[in-house]
KEKE-3310 file (N, C-alpha, C; in steps of 0.2 Angstrom, whole numbers, plus 5000, padded with zeros to 4 digits):
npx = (4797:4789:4773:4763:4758:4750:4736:4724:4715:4705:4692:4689:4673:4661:4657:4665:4678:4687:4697:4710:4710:4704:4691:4675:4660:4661:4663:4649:4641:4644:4641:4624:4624:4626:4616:4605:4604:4602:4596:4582:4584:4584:4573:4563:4572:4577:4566:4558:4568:4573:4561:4559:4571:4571:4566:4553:4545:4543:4529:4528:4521:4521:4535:4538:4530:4536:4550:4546:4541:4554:4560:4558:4565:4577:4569:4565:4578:4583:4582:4592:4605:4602:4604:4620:4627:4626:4634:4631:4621:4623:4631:4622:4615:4623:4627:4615:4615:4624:4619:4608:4620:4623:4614:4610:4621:4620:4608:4615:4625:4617:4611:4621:4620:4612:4605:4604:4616:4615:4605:4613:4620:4611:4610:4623:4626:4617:4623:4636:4632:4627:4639:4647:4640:4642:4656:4657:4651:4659:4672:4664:4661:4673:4678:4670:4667:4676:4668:4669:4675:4667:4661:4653:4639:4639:4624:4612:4604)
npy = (4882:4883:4879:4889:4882:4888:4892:4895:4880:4880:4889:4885:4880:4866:4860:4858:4854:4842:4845:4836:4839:4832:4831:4833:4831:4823:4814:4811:4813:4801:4792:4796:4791:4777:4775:4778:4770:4756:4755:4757:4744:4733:4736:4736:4730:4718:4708:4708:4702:4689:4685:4682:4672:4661:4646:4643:4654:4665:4677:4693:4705:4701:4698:4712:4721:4713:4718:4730:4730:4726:4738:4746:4753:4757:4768:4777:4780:4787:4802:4806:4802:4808:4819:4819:4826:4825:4818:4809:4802:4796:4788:4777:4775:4771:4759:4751:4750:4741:4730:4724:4721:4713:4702:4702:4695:4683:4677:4679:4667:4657:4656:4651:4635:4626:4634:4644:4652:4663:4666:4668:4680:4689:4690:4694:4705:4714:4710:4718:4732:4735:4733:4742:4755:4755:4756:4768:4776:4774:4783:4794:4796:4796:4809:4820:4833:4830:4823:4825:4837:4847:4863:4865:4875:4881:4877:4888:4893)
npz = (4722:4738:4744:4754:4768:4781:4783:4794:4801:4809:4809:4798:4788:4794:4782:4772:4779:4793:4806:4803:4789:4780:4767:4773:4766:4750:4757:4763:4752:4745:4756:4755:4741:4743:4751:4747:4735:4741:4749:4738:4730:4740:4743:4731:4720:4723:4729:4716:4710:4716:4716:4703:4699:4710:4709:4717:4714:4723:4730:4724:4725:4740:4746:4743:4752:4765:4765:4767:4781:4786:4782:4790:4804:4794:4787:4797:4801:4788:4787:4795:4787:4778:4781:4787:4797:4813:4825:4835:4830:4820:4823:4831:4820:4814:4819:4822:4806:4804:4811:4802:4792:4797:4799:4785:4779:4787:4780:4768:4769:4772:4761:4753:4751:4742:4735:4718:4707:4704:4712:4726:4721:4719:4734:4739:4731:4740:4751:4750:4748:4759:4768:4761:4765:4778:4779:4773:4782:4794:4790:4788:4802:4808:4801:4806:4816:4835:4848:4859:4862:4866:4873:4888:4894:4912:4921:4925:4941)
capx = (4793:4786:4767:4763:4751:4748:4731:4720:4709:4698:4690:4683:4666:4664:4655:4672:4684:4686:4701:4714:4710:4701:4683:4667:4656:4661:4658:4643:4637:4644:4634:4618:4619:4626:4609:4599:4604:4603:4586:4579:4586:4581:4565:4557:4574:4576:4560:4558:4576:4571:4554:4561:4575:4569:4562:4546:4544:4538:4526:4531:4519:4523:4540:4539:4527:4540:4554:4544:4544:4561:4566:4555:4571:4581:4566:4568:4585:4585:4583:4599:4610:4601:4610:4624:4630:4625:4638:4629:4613:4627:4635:4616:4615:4629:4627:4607:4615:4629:4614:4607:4624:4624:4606:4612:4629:4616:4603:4618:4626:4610:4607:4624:4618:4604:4603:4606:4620:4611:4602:4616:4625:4606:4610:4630:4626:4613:4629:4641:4632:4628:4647:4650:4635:4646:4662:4658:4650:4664:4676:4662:4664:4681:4682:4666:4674:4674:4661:4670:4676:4659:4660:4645:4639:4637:4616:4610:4598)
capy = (4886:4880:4882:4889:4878:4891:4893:4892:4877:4881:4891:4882:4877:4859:4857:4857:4849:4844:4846:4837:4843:4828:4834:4828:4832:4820:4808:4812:4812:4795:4787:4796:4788:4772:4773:4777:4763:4749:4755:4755:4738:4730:4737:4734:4726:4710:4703:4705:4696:4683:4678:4677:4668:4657:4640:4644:4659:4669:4682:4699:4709:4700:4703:4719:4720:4709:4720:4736:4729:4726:4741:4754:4759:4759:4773:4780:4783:4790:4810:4807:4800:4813:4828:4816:4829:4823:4810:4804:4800:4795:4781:4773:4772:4764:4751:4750:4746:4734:4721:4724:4720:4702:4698:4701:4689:4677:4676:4674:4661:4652:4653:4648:4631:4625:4643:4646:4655:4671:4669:4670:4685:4693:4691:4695:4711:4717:4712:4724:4738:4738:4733:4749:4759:4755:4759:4776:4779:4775:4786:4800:4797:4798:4816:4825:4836:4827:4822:4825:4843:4852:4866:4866:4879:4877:4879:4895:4892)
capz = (4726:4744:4747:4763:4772:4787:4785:4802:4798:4816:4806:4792:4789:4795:4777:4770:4781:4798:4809:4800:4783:4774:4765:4773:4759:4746:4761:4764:4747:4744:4760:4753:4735:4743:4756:4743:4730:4745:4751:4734:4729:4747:4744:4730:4717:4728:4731:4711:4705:4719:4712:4693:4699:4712:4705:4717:4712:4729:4727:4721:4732:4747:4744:4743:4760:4771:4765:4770:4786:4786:4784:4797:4805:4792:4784:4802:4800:4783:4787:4798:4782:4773:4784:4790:4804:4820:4827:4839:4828:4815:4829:4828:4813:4810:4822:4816:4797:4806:4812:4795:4788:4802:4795:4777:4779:4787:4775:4759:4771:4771:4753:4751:4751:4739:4730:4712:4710:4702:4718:4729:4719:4722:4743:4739:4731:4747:4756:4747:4750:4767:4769:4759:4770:4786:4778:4772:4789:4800:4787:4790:4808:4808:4798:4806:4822:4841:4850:4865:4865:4867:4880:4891:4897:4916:4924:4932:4944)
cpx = (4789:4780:4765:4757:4748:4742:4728:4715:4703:4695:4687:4677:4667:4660:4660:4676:4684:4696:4709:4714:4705:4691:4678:4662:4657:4661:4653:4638:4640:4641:4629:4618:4620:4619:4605:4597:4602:4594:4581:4579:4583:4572:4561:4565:4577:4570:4558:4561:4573:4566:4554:4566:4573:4565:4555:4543:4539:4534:4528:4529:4523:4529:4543:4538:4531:4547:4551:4545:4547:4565:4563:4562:4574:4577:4564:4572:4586:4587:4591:4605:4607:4606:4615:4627:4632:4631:4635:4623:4617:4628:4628:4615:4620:4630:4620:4610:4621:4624:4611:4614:4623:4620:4609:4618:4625:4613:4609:4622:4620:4609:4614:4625:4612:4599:4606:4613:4618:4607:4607:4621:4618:4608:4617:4628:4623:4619:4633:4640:4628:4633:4649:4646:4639:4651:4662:4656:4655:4670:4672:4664:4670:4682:4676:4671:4671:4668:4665:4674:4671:4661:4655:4645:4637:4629:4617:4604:4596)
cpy = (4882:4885:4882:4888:4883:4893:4892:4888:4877:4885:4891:4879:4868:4856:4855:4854:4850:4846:4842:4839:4836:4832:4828:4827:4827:4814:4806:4810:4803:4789:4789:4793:4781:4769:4772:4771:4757:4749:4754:4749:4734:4730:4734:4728:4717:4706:4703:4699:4689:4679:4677:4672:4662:4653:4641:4649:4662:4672:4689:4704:4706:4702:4707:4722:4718:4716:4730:4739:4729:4731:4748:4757:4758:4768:4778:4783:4788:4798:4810:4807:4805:4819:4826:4820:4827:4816:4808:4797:4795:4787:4778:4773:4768:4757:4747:4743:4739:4728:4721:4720:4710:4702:4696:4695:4681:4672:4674:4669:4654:4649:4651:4639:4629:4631:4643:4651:4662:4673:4671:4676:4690:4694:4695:4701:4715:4718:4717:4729:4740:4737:4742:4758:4760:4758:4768:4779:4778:4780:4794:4804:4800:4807:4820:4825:4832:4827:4825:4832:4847:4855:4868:4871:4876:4882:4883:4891:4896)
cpz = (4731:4744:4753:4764:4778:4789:4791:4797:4802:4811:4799:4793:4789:4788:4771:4774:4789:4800:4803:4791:4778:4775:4768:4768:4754:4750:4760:4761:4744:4749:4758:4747:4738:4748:4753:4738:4735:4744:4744:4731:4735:4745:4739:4721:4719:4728:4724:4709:4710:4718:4705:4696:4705:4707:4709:4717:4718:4727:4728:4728:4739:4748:4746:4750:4765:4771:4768:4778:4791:4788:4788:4798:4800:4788:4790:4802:4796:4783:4789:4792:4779:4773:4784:4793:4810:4821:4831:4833:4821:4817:4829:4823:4812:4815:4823:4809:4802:4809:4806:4789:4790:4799:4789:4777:4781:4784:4768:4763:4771:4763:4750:4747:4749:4735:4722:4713:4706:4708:4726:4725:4721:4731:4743:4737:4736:4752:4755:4747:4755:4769:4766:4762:4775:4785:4778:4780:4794:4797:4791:4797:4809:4807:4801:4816:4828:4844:4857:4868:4864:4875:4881:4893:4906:4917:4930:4934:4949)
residu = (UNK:UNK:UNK:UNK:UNK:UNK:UNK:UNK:UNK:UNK:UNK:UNK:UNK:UNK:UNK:UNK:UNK:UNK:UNK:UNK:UNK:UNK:UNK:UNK:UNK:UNK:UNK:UNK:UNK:UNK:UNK:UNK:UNK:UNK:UNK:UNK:UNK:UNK:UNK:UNK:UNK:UNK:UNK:UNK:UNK:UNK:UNK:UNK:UNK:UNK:UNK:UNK:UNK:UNK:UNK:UNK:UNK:UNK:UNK:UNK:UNK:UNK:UNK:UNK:UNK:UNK:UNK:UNK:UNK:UNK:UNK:UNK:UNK:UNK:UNK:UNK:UNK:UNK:UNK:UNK:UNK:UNK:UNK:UNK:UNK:UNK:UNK:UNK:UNK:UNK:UNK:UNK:UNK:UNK:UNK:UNK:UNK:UNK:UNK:UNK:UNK:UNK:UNK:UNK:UNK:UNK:UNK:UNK:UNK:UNK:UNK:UNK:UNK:UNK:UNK:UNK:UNK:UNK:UNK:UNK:UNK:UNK:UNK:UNK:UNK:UNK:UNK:UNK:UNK:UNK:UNK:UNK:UNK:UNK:UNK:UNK:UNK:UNK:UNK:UNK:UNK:UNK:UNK:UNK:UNK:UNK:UNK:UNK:UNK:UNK:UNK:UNK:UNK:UNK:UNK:UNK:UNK)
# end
């Protein structure tokens, strides 16, 4: 027995699916927990691991303080990844976390050499999940509906 697909999909919420039929929702919800675990890690589980495992053991507060700095815009951003709707404000942000991603790629290039290796899997996991930050965002991209069919109204004057 053949299921008839002949639904209209134009008329589905776009909290469901867009155009060709893949769900955005469990997108969505997979860049919020993966924003949320980065930023918490960035923020305050990093600048710990790297003063127990570094041999000069940085200071913890500071740490913490530099990495606060660090991430203004990313705590800027946040509301957007919270709704994740808007494509435009979507498309900055993903190219926001993509110079977050170069710094990160940088910084465990650096400590590639002369790092403990507890201390470069501390830089490699920060990597991993702003690589998986990007990803899910260019996927979201992908399935949230065109940027480019909006009909305008035209100005009275």
């Amino acid at each position: 027995m053949a299921i008839n697909r002949s639904d209209n999909k134009a008329n589905a919420p776009i909290e469901k699916a867009d155009a060709a039929g893949k769900p955005i929702a469990p997108m969505r919800q997979r860049l919020l927990l993966t924003w949320l675990v980065w930023m918490a890690y960035r923020l305050l589980a990093l600048p710990i691991m790297i003063s127990v495992f570094n041999p000069t053991s940085p200071d913890i507060i500071g740490g913490i303080a530099w990495q606060t700095l660090w991430l203004i815009p990313a705590f800027i951003l946040t509301p957007v990844i919270l709704r994740g709707r808007s494509p435009y404000m979507l498309l900055i942000g993903s190219m926001l976390t993509l110079v977050y991603l170069g710094a990160s790629g940088v910084v465990l290039f650096t400590r590639f050499y002369g790092s403990s290796v507890i201390e470069i899997l501390v830089y490699l996991l920060d990597f991993v999940l702003l690589f998986a930050i990007n990803v899910w965002l260019f996927i979201l991209l992908k399935r949230l509906p065109s940027m480019n069919n909006v009909v305008k109204q035209p100005r009275s004057r």
